[in-house]
C-alpha positions in Angstrom: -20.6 -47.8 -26.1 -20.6 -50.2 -23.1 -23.1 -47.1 -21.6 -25.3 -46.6 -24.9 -25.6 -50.4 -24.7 -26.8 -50.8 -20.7 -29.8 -48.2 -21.5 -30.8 -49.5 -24.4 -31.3 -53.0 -23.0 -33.0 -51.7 -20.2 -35.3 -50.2 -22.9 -36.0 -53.6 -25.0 -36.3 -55.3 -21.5 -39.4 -52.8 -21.1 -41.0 -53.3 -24.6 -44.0 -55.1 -22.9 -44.8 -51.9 -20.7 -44.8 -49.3 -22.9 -45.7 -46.5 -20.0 -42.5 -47.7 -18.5 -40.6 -47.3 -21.5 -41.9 -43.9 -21.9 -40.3 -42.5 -18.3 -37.8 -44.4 -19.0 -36.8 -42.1 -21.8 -38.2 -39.3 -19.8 -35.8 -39.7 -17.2 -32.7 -40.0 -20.2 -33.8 -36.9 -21.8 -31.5 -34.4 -20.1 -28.2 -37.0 -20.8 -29.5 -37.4 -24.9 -29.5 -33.2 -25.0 -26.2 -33.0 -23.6 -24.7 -35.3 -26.3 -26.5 -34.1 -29.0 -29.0 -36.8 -29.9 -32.0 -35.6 -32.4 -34.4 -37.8 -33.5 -33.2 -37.9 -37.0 -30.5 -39.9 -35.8 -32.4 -42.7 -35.2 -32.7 -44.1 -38.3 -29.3 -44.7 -38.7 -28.7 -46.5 -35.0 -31.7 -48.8 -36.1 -29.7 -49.9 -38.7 -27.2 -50.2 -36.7 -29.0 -52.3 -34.4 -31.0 -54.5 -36.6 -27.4 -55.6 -38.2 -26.1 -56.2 -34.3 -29.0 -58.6 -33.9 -28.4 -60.1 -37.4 -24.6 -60.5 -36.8 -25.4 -62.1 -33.0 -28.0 -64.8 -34.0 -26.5 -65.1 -38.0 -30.3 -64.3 -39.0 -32.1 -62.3 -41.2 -34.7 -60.0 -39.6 -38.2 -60.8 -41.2 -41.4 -61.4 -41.1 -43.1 -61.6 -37.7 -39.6 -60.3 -36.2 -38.8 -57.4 -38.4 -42.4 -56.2 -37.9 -42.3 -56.5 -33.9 -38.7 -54.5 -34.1 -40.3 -52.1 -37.0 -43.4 -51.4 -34.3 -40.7 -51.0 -31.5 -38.8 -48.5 -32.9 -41.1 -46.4 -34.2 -42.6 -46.1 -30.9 -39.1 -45.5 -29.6 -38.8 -42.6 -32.1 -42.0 -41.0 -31.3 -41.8 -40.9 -27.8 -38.2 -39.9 -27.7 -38.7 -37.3 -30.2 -41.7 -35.8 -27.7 -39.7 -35.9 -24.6 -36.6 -34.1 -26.3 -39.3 -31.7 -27.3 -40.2 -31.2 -23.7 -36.9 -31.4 -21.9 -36.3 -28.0 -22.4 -39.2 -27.1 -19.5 -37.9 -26.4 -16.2 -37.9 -29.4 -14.7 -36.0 -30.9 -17.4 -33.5 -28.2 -17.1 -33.4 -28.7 -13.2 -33.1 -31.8 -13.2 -30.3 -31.7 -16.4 -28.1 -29.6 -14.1 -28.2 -31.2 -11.2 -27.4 -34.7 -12.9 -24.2 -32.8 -14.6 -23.4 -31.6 -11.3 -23.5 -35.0 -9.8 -21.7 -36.1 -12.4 -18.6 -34.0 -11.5 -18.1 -35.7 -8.4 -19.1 -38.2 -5.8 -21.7 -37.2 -3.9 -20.5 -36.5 -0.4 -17.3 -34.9 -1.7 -20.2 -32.4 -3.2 -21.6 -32.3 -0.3 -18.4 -31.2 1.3 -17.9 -28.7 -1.0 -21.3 -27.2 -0.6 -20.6 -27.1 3.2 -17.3 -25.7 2.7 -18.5 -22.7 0.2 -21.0 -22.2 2.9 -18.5 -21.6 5.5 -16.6 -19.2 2.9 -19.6 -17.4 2.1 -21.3 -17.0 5.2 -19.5 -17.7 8.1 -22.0 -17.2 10.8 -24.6 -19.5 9.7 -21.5 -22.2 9.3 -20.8 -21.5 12.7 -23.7 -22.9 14.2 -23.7 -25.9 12.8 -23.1 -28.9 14.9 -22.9 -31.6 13.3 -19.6 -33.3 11.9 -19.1 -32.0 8.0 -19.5 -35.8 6.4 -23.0 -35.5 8.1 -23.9 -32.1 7.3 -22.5 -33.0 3.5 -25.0 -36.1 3.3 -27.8 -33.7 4.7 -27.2 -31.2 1.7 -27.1 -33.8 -1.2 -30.9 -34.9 0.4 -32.1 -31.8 0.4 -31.2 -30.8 -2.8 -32.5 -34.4 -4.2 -35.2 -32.9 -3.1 -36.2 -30.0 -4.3 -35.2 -31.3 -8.0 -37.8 -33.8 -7.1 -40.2 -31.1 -6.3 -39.9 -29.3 -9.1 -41.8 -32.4 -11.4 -44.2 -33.2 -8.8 -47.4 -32.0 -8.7 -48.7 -29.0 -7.0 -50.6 -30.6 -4.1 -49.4 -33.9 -4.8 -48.0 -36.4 -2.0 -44.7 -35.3 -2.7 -45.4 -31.6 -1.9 -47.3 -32.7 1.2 -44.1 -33.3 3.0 -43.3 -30.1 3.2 -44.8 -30.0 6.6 -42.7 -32.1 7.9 -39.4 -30.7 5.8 -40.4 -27.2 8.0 -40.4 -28.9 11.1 -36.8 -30.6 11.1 -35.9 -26.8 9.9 -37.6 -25.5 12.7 -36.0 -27.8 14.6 -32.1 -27.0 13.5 -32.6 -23.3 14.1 -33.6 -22.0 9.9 -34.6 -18.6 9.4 -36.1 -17.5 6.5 -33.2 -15.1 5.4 -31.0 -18.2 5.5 -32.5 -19.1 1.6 -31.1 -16.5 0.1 -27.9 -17.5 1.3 -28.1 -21.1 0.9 -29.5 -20.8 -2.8 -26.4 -18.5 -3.8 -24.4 -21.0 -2.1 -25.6 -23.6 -4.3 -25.7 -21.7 -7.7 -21.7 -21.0 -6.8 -21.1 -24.2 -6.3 -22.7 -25.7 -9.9 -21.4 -22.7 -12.0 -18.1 -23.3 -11.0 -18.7 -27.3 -11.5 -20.7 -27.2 -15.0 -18.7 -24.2 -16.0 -19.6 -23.3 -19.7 -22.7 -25.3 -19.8 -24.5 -23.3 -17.2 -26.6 -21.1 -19.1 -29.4 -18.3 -18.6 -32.1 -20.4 -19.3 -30.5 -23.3 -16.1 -29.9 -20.2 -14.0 -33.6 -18.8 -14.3 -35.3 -22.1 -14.2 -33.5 -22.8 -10.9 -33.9 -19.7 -9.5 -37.6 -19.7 -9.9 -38.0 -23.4 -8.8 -35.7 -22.3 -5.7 -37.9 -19.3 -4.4 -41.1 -21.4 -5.4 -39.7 -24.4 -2.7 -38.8 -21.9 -0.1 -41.2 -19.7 -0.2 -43.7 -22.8 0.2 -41.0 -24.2 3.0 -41.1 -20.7 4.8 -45.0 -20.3 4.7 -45.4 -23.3 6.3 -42.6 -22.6 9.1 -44.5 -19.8 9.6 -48.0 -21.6 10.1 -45.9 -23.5 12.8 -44.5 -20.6 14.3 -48.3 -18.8 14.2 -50.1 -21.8 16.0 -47.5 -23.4 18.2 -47.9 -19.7 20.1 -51.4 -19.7 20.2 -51.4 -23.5 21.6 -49.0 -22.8 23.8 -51.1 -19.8 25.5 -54.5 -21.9 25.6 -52.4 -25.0 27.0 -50.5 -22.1 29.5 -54.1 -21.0 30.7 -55.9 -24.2 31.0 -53.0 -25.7 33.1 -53.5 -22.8 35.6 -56.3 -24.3 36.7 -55.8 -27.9 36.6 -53.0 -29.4 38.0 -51.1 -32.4 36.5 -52.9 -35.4 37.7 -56.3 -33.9 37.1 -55.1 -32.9 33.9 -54.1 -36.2 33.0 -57.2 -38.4 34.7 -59.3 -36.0 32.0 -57.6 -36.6 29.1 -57.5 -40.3 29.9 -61.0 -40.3 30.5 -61.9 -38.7 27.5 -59.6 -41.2 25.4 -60.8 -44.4 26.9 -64.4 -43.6 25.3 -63.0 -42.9 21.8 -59.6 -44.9 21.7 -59.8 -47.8 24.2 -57.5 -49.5 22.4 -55.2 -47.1 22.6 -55.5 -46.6 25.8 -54.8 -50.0 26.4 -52.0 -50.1 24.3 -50.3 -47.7 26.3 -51.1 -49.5 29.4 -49.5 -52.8 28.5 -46.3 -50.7 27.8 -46.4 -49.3 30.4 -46.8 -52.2 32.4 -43.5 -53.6 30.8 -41.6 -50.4 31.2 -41.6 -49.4 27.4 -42.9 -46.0 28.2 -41.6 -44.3 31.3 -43.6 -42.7 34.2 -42.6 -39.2 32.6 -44.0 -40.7 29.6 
């Protein structure tokens, strides 16, 4: 009741931005499937509602009133009814189980979990990690934020255009591309065993195409870095034979303070004041 009662305020407290409203409901979607609201039923809670207000200010809804709260709720009804029409697309069901997973448990003690299951299921890539388990726990619970995130955005959008920098921390702690295999059965073991029942085909199928879709984007790009950090790497290898260090550096420096003097000057001052080292 208390929980009915929090949302819908938040709701009313919206009634002058109806966009806001609308994601608003968006966003509740996956909780009013899992109770088993229709849209049917909400002729019944506005009569329940309208008496609430009736009983709290000992008035009779009318005139100017009952028409604002008659517009309100109709426009309530219709854009609930269209997003419960909707929420059965992937991202709703994504997002659906993942919430119900959350819902089992707080989040780092899911996180743990996820870890641990990792470390039943496959061992070796447990045993490289370094990090203490309540970090590696709150690492998993980001991630996985995530990719539920990316599975509303759009294609291209700014969201998307972090993956970039998503494969470069991966890079960076050592990921291989058959590691998402392993990871993504991790995770589906993990939220059968915590939604039980209500994991269904259609959850396990919209996750598992959302999860090669993000990793396969993730992997490409790894191996973009992979592909030119090489290539760099040779040019840089070759032009350093013949120049050494300090001519290297009086070019490059030379070449900056035409285009980005205030950089350069930037950099001076801090290095004047020892903010930047002389190995930089």
């Amino acid at each position: 009741g208390s929980r009915w009662l929090d949302m819908f305020n938040s709701l009313v407290n919206e009634c002058d931005n109806p966009p806001t409203m609308h994601e608003k409901l968006e966003t509740l979607a996956p909780f009013h499937i899992r109770v088993g609201l229709k849209p049917e039923y909400m002729d019944t809670m506005r009569h329940a509602v309208y008496r609430m207000i009736e009983t709290a200010t000992e008035e009779v809804l009318k005139g100017e009133e009952l028409d604002a709260w008659n517009w309100m709720w109709d426009w309530l009804y219709q854009s609930m009814k269209q997003q419960l029409e909707t929420a059965g697309s992937s991202h709703s069901l994504i997002q659906m189980a993942w919430d119900m997973t959350l819902d089992t448990m707080p989040e780092d003690e899911l996180g743990g979990v996820i870890f641990d299951t990792l470390c039943e299921l496959a061992p070796n890539i447990a045993s490289v990690v370094t990090s203490p388990r309540q970090m590696v726990a709150i690492k998993f619970i980001e991630m996985i934020n995530t990719v539920v995130a990316l599975s509303k955005a759009r294609r291209g959008g700014e969201l998307w255009k972090q993956i970039p920098a998503i494969a470069a921390r991966h890079i960076r702690y050592g990921v291989e591309s058959h590691h998402a295999n392993i990871v993504g059965q991790v995770l589906e073991t993990v939220m059968v065993e915590a939604l039980e029942d209500e994991w269904t085909e259609e959850i396990a199928d919209a996750w598992g195409r959302h999860w090669e879709l993000t990793c396969t984007a993730l992997f490409t790009e790894m191996s973009m870095w992979q592909k030119h950090s090489e290539a760099a790497c040779a040019l840089w290898r070759r032009a350093a034979r013949k120049w050494t260090p300090g001519v290297l550096g009086h070019s490059v420096l030379a070449k900056l303070s035409k285009s980005q003097p205030d950089l350069v000057n930037a950099f001076a001052i801090a290095w004047a004041a020892g903010v930047v080292g002389e190995d930089g």
